[in-house]
N, C-alpha and C positions, 0 to 999 in steps of 0.2 A: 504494500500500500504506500504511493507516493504522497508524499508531504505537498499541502497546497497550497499553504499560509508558513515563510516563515518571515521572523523579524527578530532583528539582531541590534542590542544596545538602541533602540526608541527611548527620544524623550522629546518629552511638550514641559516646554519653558512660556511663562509669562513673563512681564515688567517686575513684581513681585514674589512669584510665589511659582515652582515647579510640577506642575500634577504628574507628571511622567518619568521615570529614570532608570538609565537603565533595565527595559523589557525585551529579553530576548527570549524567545520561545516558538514551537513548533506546532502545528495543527495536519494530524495526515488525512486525507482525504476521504472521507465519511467518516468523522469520526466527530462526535459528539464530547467539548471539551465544555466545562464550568468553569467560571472564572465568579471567586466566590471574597467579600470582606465588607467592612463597614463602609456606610456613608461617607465619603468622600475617599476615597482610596485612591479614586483614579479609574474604575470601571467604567466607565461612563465616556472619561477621553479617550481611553483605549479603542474602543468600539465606535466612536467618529472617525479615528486614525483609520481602522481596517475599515471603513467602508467609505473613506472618500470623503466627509463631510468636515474633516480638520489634516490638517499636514502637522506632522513630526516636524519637531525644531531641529531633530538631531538622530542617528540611527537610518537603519535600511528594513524597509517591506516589500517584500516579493509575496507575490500571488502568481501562483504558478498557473497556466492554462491548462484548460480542460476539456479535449476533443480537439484539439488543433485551435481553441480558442480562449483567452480569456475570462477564467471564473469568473459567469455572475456572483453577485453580492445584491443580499436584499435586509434590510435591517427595519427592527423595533426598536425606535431609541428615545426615551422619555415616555410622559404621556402619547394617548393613543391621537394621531392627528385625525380626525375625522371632520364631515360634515355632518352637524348635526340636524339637519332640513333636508337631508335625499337620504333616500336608503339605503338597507346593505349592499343590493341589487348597483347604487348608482355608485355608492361610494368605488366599491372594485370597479367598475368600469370606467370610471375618472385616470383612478389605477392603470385601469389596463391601458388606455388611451395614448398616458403618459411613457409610457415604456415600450409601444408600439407592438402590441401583441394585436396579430389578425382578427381574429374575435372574437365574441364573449364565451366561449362553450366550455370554456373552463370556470367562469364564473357559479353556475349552479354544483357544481362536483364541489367546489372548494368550500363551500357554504353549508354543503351536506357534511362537509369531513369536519367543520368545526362546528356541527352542530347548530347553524344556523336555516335552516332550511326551510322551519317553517316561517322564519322573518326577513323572508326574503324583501319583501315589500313595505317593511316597514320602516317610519322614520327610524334613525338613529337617537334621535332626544327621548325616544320610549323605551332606547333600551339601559340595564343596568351596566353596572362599571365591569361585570364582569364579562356581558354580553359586549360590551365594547371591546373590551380584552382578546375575546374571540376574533372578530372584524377586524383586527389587528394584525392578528393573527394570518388571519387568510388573507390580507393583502401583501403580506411577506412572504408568503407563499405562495401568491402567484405570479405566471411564466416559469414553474418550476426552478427556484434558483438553485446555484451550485455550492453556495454557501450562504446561511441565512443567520445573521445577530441578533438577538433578543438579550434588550437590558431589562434585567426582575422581573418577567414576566408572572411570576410567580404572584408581587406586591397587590395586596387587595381580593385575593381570591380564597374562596373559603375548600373546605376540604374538596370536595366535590370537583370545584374547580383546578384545583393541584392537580389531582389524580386524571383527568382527563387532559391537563394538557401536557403530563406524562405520555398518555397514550396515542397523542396527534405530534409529537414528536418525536417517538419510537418508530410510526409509521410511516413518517417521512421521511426519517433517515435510510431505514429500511426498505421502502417500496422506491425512493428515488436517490439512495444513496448520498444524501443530502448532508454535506459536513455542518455543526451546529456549534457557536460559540454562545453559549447560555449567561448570565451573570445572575448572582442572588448576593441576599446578605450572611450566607452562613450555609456550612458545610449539608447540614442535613435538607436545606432545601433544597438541591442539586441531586439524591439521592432520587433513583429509582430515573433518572434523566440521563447525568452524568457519569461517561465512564472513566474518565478522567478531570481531575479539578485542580487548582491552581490558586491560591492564597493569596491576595493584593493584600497589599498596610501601608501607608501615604506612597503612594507612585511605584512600591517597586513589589514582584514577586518573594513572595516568605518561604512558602514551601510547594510541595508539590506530591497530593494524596488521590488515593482511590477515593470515587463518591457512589459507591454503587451498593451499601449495604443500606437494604430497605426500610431493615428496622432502626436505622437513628434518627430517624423522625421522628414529630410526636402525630403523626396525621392519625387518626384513628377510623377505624370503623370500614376499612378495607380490608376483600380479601384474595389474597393471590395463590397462584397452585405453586407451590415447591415442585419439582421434577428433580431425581436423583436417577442417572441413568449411563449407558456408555453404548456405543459412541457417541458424544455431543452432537455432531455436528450433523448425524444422520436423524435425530429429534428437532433439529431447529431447521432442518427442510420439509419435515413433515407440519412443523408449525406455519412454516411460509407457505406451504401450500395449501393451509385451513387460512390464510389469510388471518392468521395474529401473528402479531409482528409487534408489541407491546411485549417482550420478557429481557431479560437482564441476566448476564452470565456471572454468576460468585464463584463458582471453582472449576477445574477441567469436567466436571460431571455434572454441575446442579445448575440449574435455572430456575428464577421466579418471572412465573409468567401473568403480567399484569391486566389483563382482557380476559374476556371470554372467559372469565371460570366455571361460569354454569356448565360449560360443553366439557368439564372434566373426565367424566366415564367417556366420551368420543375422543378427547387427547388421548388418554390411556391407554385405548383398543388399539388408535389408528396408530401409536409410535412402537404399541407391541407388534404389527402386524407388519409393522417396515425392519421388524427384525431388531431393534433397538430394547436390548437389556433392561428394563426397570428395578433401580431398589426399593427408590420410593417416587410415591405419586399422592398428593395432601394437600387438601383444601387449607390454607393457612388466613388466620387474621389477628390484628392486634388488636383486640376488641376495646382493651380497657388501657393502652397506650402503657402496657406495663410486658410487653414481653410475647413472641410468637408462638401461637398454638396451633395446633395442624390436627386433623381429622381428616379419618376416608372417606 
C-alpha cells in the first residue's frame, strides 16, 4: 500500500504566535488515520494545510496521484457550511455544480447512505444539528473523493449518532477505498473509526497509538458480534460480500463487527460454509458502560 499524503517538518507561523511545528508524518492510501488533542492544538491548521485552504510557512507536502492523476481532496472543516433556505436535495447540487460533476445521480445514493432520504426535500432550517452533521457529511463525499478530512465530526452528536457515522465511514473507506484523516478531542473518540491515531499538544505530534479498541469509550448501549476465527482474511470476504463493511481488526484472528448484528446466525453459517474455522462467534454489548459481555 503506497503512501499518498506525506509531509515533512510543516509549520504555520503567525506575526505572534506559531500553530504548526514541526509535523512530519505519513498517511498510506486507504487508510483511515485520527489525529486526536485539545482545543487548540493545531488540528484545525493542519487540515486547511492538506487540503489547500492555508499554505505552510515552512516544511514540504506531497500528495501523491492517484490513477495517473492527482488525489482528490474533499474536506469538513469547522461548522457545517450550508444553506439554510434550499434543501438537502439543493444544497448537494450547488455542490455538485461547483466541482463540475455531470449530474445529479449521485445525489439521491449519497442521501440514502447518510441517512437522509426521507429529507430529501426538505428545508435545511428544519433540520437538527445532527441532521446537519449528516449533509455535511454527504457533501464530502460527493464525486467520490480520494481523500476526505473531517474536523470533530464527532462534536455535538449523541450516541446514536457516533455509532452511525462509524459505520458511513467504515463503508466508505471500504466500498471506495477512501483514505480518511478524522480529528476529535480524545483518544476514545477515534475508537471503532480509527486505525491508526496521532496525539497533537500546541502544534506538534506527542505520540503515536493504536485507536481501535472498542471498549475505551464510554458510548453505551451498542452491540457488536466479536468473531474469533482463522483465516482472517477468508471471513472478511465473506463479510464484503454480505455487504458489511463496518468491522474492525484487534488481533491476527478476531474482528468486531459493527453493523448488521441481527444477521448473526447468517454470519456464522455463511463464514463456516467458506471453510473459515470459528472459535468464537458473540453477540457482545456494553450495556452499562462498565465492561464487554458477549452471549450466543
Amino acid at each position: 500500500m503506497d503512501e499518498i499524503i506525506i509531509a515533512e517538518k510543516l509549520k504555520k507561523a503567525y506575526r505572534y504566535n506559531t500553530s504548526l511545528e514541526d509535523i512530519t508524518f505519513s498517511v498510506k492510501e486507504g487508510e483511515i488515520l485520527g489525529i486526536y488533542g485539545r482545543e487548540g492544538a493545531g488540528k484545525t491548521s493542519l487540515l486547511k494545510i492538506l487540503s489547500g485552504l492555508s499554505c505552510q510557512t515552512d516544511g514540504v507536502l506531497m500528495i501523491h496521484e492517484k490513477d495517473g492523476k492527482r488525489a482528490r481532496i474533499s474536506a469538513m472543516i469547522g461548522e457545517p457550511a450550508l444553506y439554510d433556505r434550499m434543501t438537502a436535495y439543493e444544497n448537494l447540487n450547488i455542490k455538485r455544480l461547483a466541482s463540475g460533476l455531470p449530474d445529479d445521480s449521485e445525489i439521491d445514493r449519497l442521501l440514502t447512505f447518510v441517512g437522509l432520504k426521507n429529507w430529501r426535500d426538505k428545508r435545511v432550517r428544519e433540520f437538527s444539528p445532527g441532521m446537519k452533521l449528516r449533509l455535511s457529511i454527504a457533501m464530502a463525499f460527493l464525486g467520490d473523493p480520494d481523500i476526505v478530512l473531517l474536523d470533530e465530526p464527532m462534536r455535538g452528536l449523541d450516541n446514536q449518532g457516533i455509532h452511525d457515522l462509524r459505520i458511513m465511514i467504515s463503508r466508505m473507506n471500504k466500498e471506495k477505498n477512501t483514505t480518511f484523516i478524522v480529528t476529535a478531542d480524545s483518544l476514545p473518540a477515534l475508537s471503532g473509526i480509527a486505525g491508526r491515531s496521532l496525539m497533537m499538544d500546541r502544534g506538534r505530534f506527542a505520540e503515536e497509538g493504536r485507536a481501535t479498541v472498542f471498549c475505551e469509550t464510554n458510548f453505551t448501549g451498542f452491540s457488536y458480534i466479536r468473531l474469533v476465527c482463522e483465516p482472517l482474511s477468508e471471513a472478511k470476504k465473506v463479510l464484503d460480500s454480505m455487504e458489511i463493511y463496518a468491522y474492525q481488526t484487534k488481533t491476527p484472528r478476531m474482528l468486531h463487527i459493527l453493523e448488521q448484528t441481527e444477521r448473526i446466525a447468517e454470519i456464522r453459517k455463511n463464514i463456516t460454509d467458506a471453510g473459515v474455522s470459528i472459535a468464537e462467534c458473540v453477540l457482545c454489548s456494553d450495556d452499562a458502560g462498565t465492561g464487554m459481555k458477549g452471549r450466543n
